[in-house]
C-alpha positions in Angstrom: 16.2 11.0 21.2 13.0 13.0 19.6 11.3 11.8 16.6 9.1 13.2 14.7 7.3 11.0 12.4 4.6 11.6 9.4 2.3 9.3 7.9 -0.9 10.2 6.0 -2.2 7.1 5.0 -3.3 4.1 6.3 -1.0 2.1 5.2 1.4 4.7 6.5 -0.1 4.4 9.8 0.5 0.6 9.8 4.1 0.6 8.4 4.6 3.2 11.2 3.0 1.9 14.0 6.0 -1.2 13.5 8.2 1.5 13.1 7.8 3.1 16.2 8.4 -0.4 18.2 11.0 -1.3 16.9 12.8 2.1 17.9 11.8 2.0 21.6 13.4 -1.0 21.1 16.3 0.9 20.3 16.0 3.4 22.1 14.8 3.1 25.7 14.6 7.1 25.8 12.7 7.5 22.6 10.7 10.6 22.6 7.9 10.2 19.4 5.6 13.1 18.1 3.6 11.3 15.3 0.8 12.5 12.4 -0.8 8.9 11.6 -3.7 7.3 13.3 -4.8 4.7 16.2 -2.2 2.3 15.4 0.7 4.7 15.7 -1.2 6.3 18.8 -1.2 2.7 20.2 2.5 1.6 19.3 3.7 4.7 21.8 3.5 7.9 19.0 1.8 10.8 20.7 -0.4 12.2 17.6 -0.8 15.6 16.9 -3.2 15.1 13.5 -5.1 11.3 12.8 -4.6 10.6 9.0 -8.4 11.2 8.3 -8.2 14.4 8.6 -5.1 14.2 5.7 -6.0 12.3 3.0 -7.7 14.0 -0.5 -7.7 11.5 -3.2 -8.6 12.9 -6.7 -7.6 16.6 -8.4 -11.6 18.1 -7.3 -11.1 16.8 -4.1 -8.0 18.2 -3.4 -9.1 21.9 -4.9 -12.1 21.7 -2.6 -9.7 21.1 -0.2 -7.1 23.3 -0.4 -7.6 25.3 2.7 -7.4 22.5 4.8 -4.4 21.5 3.3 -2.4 24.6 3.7 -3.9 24.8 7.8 -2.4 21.6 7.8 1.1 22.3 6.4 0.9 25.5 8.5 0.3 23.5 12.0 2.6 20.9 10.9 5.6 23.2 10.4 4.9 25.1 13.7 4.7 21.7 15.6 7.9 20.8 14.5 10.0 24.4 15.3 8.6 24.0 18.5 9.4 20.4 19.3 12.7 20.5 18.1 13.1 16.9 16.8 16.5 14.6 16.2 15.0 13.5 13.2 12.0 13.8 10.9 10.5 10.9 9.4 8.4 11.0 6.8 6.5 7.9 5.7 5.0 7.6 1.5 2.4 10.7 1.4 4.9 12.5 -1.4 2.3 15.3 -1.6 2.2 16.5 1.8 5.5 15.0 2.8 7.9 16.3 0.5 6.4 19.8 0.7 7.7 19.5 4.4 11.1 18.0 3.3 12.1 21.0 1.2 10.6 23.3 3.9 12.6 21.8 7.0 15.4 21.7 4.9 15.3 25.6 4.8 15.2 25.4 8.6 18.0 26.2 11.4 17.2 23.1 13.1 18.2 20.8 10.1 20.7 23.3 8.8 22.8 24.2 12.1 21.4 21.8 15.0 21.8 18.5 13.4 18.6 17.4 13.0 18.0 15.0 10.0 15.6 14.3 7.3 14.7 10.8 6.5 12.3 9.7 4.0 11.1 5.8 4.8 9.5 4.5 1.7 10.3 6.4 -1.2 7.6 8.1 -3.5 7.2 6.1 -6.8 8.8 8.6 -9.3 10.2 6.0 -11.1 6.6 5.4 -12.4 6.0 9.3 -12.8 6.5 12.9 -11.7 10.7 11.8 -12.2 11.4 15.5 -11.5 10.8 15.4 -7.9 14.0 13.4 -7.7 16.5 16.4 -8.1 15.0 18.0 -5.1 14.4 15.2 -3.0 18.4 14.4 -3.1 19.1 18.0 -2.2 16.3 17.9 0.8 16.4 14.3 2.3 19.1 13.2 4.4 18.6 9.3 4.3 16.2 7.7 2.1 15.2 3.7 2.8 13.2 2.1 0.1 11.1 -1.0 0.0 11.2 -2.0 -3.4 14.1 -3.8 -4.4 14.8 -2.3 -8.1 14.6 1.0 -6.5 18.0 1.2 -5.1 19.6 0.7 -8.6 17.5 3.2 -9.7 18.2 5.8 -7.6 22.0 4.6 -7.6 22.4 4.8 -11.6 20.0 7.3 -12.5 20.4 10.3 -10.0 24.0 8.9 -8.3 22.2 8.7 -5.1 22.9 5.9 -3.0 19.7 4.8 -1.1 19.4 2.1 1.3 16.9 -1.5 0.2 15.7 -2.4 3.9 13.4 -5.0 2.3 8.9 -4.5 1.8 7.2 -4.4 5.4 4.3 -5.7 4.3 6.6 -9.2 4.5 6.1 -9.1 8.2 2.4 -7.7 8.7 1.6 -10.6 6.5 4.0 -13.1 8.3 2.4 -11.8 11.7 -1.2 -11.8 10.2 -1.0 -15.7 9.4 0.7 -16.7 12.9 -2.4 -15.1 14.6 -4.8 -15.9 11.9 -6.6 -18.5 14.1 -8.0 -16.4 15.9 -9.9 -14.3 13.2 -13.0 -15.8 11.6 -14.2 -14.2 8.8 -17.5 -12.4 9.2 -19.1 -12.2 6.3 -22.8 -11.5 4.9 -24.7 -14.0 1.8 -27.3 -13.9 0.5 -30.0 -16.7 2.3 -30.3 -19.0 -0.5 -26.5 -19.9 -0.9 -25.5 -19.2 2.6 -25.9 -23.3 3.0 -24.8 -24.8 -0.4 -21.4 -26.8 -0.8 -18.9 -24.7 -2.8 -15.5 -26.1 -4.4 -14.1 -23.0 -3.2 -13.8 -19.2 -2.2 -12.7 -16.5 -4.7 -11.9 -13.0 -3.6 -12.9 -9.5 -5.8 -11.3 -6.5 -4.6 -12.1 -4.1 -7.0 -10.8 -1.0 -4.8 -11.2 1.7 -2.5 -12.2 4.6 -4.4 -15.8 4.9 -5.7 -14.6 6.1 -9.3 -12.6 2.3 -9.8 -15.7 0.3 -7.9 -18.2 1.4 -10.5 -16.2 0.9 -13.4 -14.5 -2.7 -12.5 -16.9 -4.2 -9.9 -19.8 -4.8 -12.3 -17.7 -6.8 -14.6 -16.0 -8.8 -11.7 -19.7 -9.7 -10.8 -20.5 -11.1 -14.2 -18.0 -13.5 -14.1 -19.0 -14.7 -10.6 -21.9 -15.9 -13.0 -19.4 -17.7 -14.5 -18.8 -20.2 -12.0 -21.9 -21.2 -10.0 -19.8 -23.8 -8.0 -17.3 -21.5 -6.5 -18.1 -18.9 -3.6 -17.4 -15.3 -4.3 -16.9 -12.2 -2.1 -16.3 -8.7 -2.5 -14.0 -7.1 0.1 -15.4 -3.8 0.6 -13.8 -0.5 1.4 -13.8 0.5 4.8 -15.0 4.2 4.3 -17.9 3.3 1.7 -21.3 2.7 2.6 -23.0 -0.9 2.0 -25.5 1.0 0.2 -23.3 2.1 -2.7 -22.1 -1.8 -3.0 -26.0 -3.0 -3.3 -26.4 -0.5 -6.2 -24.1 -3.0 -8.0 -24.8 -6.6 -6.6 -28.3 -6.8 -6.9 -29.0 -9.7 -8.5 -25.6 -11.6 -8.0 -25.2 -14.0 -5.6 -22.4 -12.6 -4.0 -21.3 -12.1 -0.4 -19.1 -9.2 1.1 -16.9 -9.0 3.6 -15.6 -5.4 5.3 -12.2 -4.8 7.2 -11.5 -8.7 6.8 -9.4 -9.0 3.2 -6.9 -10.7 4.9 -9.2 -13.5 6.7 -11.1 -13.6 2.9 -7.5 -13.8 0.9 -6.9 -16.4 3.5 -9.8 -18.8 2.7 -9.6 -18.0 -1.1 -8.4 -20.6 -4.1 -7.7 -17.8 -6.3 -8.8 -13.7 -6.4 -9.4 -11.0 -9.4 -7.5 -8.0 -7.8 -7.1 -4.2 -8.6 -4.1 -2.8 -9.5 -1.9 -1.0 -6.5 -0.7 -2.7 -3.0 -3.7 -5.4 -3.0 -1.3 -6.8 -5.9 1.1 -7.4 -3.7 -0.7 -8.8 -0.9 -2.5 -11.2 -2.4 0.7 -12.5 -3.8 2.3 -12.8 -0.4 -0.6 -14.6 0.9 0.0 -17.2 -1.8 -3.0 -16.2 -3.7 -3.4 -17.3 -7.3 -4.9 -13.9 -9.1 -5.7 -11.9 -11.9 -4.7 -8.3 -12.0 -7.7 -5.7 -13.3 -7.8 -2.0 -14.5 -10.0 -0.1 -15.9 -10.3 3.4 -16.4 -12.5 6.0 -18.2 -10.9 6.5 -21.5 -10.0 10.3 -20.7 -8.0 9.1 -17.1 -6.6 6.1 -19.2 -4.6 7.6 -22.1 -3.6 10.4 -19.5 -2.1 7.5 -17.2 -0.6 5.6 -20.6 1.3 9.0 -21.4 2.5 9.8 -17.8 2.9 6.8 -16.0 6.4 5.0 -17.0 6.4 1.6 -16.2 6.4 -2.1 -18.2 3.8 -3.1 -15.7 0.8 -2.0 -13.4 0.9 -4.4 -10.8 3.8 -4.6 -7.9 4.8 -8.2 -8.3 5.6 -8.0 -11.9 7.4 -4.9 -11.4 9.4 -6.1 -8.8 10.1 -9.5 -10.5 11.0 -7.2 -13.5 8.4 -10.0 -15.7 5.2 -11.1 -16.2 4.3 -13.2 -13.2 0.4 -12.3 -13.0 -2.1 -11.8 -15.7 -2.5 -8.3 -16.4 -6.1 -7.2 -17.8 -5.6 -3.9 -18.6 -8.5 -1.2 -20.3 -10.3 -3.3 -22.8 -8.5 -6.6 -22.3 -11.0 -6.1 -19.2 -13.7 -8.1 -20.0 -16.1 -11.1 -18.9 -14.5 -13.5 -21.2 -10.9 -12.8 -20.3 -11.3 -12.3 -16.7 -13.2 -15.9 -16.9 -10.7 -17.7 -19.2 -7.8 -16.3 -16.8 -9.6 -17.6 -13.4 -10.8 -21.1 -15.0 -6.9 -21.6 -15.6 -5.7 -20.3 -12.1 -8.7 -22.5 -10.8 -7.7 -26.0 -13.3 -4.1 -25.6 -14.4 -2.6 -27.6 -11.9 1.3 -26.5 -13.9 0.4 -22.7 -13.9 -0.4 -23.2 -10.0 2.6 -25.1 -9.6 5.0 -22.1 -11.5 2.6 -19.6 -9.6 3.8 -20.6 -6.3 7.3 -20.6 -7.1 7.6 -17.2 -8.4 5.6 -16.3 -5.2 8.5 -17.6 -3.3 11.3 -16.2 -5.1 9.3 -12.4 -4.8 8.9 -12.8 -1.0 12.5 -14.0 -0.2 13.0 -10.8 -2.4 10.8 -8.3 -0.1 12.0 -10.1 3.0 16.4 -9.8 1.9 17.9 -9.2 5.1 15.1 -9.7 7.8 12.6 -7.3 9.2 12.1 -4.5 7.1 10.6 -1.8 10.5 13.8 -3.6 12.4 16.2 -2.6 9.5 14.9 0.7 8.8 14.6 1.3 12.8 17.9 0.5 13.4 19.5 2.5 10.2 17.5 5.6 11.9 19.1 5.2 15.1 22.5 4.5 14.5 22.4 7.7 11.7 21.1 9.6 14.0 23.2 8.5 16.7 26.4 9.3 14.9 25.4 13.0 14.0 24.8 13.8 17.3 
């Protein structure tokens, strides 16, 4: 069978790269036409557009953008009229992705030939922009989700019955720390503490977008001040030059590490995270941390009126309580960042409970095996049965 698959992202890249194996494993004759990047490319996708080209983060950005964009959509909509797909899969990406949905659903080919429109890993609209949901149900033939609340929502808000095929990041992680041996974390340090015994590492990952770095990595740095006997280091962001990170740093005695935050989270006794899919990560890697964000005070009471959710970070919304410390806006400050980390560092009880709920929120994430295996195989045998 043809598939046609669409990731804009990175992480949509990874999650489809997994993807993509596990339906040649499927499908001996699998036929995959793929926007994403190397890993895709590398898992058997033949790319038609790398995800670098894709990806506009912010409201100027995209304006400046716009032309791109729309050459983009163009090519994209041509590519798939002319390769005639089983099914199109789209991957996260809501903006680009669900313009395409409600496009190809106008289409002959998913209106008379069969073809079908699957949506792996659901847009959060549970958190905001809720009317996208009335077209989505009319446009997507099969949605798979990831979180585990999100089926009930879909099921009891919008009478749509979506299929839970459990988080992937369960098995990149799984597969991460089976292989882990074999990568050492590379890491500069300043000279004078490169040598001196530590009690410990702790991880800052403050972000990936320069707007959140300057706002919440100078006040992560303070409280590495706090505690001269641990070692800290910031994960940088793979795009951002080291120049923009020594604009901040100077003067702390702080090392950094680049394309390595899973050999730092690793080697860490406890981490100060920003909110978003980091959250969730470090909680998988059994991670003792302290969720941050902080905001301009414009972008913040925008988000506070938009964005519907108890929570900001993934493991206390999945685990539907408060499992992590939260430090949100003005709670965001030396002192509380440094009186949360001395007790995820000291309170051997809070550790303890820590660890647990970690458990219970991966056996959550990881309900009925593989997540790329489950999703793969719901593909196939949907699209199977339609044709």
């Amino acid at each position: 069978m043809k598939y046609y698959i669409i990731a804009g992202e990175a992480s949509g890249d990874l999650h489809g790269s997994n993807l993509i194996r596990e339906l040649k494993k499927l499908d001996a004759s699998a036929d995959i036409r793929c926007w994403g990047g190397d890993k895709m490319q590398e898992a058997g996708g033949e790319l038609v557009k790398h995800y670098r080209d894709l990806a506009f983060m912010g409201f100027t950005e995209v304006l400046m953008n716009l032309r791109t964009i729309f050459r983009n959509l163009k090519l994209c909509k041509q590519d798939i009229l002319q390769y005639k797909p089983d099914a199109l899969i789209l991957i996260d990406y809501p903006g680009f992705n669900l313009r395409i949905a409600k496009w190809a659903k106008q289409q002959a080919l998913f209106t008379k030939s069969g073809a079908k429109i699957i949506y792996y890993i659901s847009p959060q609209v549970w958190a905001w922009k809720e009317n996208r949901v009335k077209m989505m149900k009319q446009c997507i033939d099969k949605m798979l989700v990831i979180l585990p609340f999100e089926k009930d929502y879909f099921k009891n808000k919008w009478n749509w019955e979506v299929q839970y095929v459990g988080h992937p990041l369960v098995e990149v992680i799984d597969s991460y720390k089976r292989h882990e041996v074999n990568n050492p974390m590379i890491f500069s340090m300043p000279e004078n503490l490169a040598e001196k015994e530590y009690k410990g590492r702790i991880a800052l990952l403050p972000g990936s977008r320069k707007q959140e770095i300057r706002i919440k990595l100078p006040v992560m740095l303070k409280v590495a001040d706090q505690f001269p006997d641990y070692q800290f280091f910031v994960a940088r962001a793979p795009g951002l030059e080291s120049s923009f990170y020594d604009t901040f740093s100077a003067g702390f005695n702080v090392g950094f590490v680049i394309n390595q935050t899973y050999e730092l989270l690793m080697r860490s006794k406890a981490a100060l995270v920003t909110s978003g899919t980091a959250t969730l990560e470090t909680a998988l890697f059994g991670v003792p941390e302290v969720v941050c964000y902080k905001g301009s005070p414009i972008s913040y009471q925008i988000a506070r009126r938009v964005i519907k959710v108890k929570y900001i970070s993934l493991v206390n919304l999945i685990m539907d309580r408060r499992v992590v410390k939260e430090l949100i806006q003005d709670e965001m400050t030396v002192e509380n960042l440094s009186t949360e980390l001395n007790e995820l560092l000291t309170n051997q009880d809070r550790i303890a409970m820590l660890r647990q709920d970690y458990d219970e929120l991966r056996q959550l994430l990881s309900k009925g095996g593989n997540a790329s295996a489950k999703a793969a195989l719901s593909i196939f045998n949907f699209i199977s049965a339609t044709i």
